[in-house]
TORKOL-4160 file (C-alpha; in steps of 0.2 Angstrom, whole numbers, padded with zeros to 4 digits, m for minus):
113
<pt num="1" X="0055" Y="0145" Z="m0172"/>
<pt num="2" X="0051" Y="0156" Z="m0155"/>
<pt num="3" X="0033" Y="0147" Z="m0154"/>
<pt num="4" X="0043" Y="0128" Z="m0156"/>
<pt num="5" X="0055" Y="0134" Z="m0140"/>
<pt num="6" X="0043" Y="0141" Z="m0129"/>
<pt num="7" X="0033" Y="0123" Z="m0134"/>
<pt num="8" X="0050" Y="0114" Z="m0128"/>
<pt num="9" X="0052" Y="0122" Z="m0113"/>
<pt num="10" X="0034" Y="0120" Z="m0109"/>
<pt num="11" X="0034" Y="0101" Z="m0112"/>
<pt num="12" X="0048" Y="0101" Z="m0101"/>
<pt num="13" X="0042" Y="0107" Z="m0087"/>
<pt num="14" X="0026" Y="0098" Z="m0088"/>
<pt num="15" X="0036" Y="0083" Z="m0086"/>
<pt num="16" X="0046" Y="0090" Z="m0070"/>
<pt num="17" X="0029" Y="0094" Z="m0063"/>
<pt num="18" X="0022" Y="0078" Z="m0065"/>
<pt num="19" X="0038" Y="0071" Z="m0060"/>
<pt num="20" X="0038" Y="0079" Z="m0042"/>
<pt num="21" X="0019" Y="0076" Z="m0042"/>
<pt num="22" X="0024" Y="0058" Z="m0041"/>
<pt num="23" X="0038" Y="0059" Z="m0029"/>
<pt num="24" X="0027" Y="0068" Z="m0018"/>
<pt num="25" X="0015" Y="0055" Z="m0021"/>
<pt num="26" X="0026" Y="0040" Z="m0018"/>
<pt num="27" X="0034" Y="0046" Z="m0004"/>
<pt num="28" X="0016" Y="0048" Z="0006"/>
<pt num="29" X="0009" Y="0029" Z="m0003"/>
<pt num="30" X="0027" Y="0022" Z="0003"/>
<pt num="31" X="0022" Y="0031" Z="0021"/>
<pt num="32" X="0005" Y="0023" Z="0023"/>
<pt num="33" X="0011" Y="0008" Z="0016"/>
<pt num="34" X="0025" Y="0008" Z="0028"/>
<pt num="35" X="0013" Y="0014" Z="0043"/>
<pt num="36" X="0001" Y="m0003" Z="0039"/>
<pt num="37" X="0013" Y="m0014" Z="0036"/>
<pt num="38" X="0021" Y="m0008" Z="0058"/>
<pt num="39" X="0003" Y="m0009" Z="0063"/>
<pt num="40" X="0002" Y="m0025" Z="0055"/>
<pt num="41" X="0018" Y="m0031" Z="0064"/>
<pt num="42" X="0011" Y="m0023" Z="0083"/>
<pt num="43" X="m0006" Y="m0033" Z="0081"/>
<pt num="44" X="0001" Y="m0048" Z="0078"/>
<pt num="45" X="0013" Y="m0048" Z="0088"/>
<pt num="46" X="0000" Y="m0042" Z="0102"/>
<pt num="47" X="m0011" Y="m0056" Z="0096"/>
<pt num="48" X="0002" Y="m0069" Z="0098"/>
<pt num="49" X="0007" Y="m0061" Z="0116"/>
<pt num="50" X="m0009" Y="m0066" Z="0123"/>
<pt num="51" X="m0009" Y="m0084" Z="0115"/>
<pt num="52" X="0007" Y="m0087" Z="0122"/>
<pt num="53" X="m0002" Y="m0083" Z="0140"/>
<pt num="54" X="m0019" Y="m0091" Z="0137"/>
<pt num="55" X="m0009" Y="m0108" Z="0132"/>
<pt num="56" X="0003" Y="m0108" Z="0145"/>
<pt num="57" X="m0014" Y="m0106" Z="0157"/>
<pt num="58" X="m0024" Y="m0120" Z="0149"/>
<pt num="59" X="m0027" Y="m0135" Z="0161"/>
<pt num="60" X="m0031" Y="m0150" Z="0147"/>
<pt num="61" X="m0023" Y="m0156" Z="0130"/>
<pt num="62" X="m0041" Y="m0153" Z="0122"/>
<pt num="63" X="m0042" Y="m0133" Z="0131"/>
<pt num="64" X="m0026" Y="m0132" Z="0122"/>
<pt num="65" X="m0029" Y="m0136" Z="0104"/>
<pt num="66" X="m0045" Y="m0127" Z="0108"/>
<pt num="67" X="m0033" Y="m0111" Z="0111"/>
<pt num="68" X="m0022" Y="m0116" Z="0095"/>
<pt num="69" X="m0037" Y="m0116" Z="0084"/>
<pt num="70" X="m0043" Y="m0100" Z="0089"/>
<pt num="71" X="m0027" Y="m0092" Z="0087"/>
<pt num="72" X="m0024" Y="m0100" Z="0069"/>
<pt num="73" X="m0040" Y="m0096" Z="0064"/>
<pt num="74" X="m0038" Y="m0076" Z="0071"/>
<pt num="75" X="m0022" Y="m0076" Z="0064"/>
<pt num="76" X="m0027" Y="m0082" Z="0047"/>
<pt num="77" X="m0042" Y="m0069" Z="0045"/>
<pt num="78" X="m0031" Y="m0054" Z="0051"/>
<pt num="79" X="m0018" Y="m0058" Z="0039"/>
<pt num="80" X="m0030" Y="m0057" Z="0025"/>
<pt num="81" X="m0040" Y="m0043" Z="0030"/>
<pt num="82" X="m0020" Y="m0035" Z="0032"/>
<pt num="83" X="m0016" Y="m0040" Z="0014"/>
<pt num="84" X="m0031" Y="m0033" Z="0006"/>
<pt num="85" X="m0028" Y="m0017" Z="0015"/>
<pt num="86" X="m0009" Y="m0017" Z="0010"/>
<pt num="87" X="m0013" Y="m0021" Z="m0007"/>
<pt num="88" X="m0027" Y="m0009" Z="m0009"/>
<pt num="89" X="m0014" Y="0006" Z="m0003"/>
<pt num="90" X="m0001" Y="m0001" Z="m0017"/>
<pt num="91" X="m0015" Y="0001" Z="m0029"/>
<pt num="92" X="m0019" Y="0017" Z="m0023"/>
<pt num="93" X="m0001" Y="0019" Z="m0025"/>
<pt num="94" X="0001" Y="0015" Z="m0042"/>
<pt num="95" X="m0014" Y="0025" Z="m0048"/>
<pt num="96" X="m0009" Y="0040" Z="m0039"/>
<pt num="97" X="0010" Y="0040" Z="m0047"/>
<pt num="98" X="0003" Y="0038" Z="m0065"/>
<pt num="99" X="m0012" Y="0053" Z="m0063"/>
<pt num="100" X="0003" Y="0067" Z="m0065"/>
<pt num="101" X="0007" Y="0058" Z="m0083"/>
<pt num="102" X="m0010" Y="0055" Z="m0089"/>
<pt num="103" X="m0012" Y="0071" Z="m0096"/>
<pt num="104" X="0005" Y="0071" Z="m0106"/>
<pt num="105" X="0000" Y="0053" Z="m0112"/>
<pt num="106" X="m0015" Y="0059" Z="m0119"/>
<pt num="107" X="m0006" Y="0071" Z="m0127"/>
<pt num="108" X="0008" Y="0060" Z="m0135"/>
<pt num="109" X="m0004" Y="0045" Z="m0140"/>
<pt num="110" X="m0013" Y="0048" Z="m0158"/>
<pt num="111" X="m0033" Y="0047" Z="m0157"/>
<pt num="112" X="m0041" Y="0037" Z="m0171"/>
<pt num="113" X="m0054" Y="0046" Z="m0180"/>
């Protein structure tokens, strides 16, 4: 009977463990995230900063759309390369959250033999 509450109490605080292991985990991935997402938000707004400047400069209809095209063209690639990059750090998120559990998963799931 001893053995089957010292087993509790172990299980228990495995899953306190792994449950502050993943706090800690989501609160740096939620960082990161958050950190991109701002650095995201500065470039873009940068980037749209100096369009505004080279189109109010341009001396023809043609320069302009020249300008436009640029810009939508910049604008698309950053935003992919951005969303890639954000969605990488969710996935890293993800995977980092569930690793604390892993091991009492393993335990709780029956192996076929």
């Amino acid at each position: 009977m001893a053995n089957k509450v010292e087993e509790m109490q172990n299980y228990g605080k495995e899953q306190l463990d792994a449950a502050v292991s993943s706090a800690n985990t989501f609160s740096n991935g939620f960082q990161a995230i958050a950190t991109a997402y701002g650095d995201y938000a500065k470039k873009s707004f940068e980037d749209t900063k100096v369009f505004v400047e080279k189109l109010t400069a341009a001396k023809s209809f043609e320069k302009a759309v020249e300008i436009q095209t640029e810009f939508a063209k910049s604008a698309y690639e950053t935003f992919v390369a951005e969303s890639q990059k954000i969605g990488g750090l969710y996935g890293d998120l993800a995977k980092q959250a569930y690793k604390p559990f892993e091991a009492m998963v393993a335990k709780a799931t029956p192996t076929a033999h």
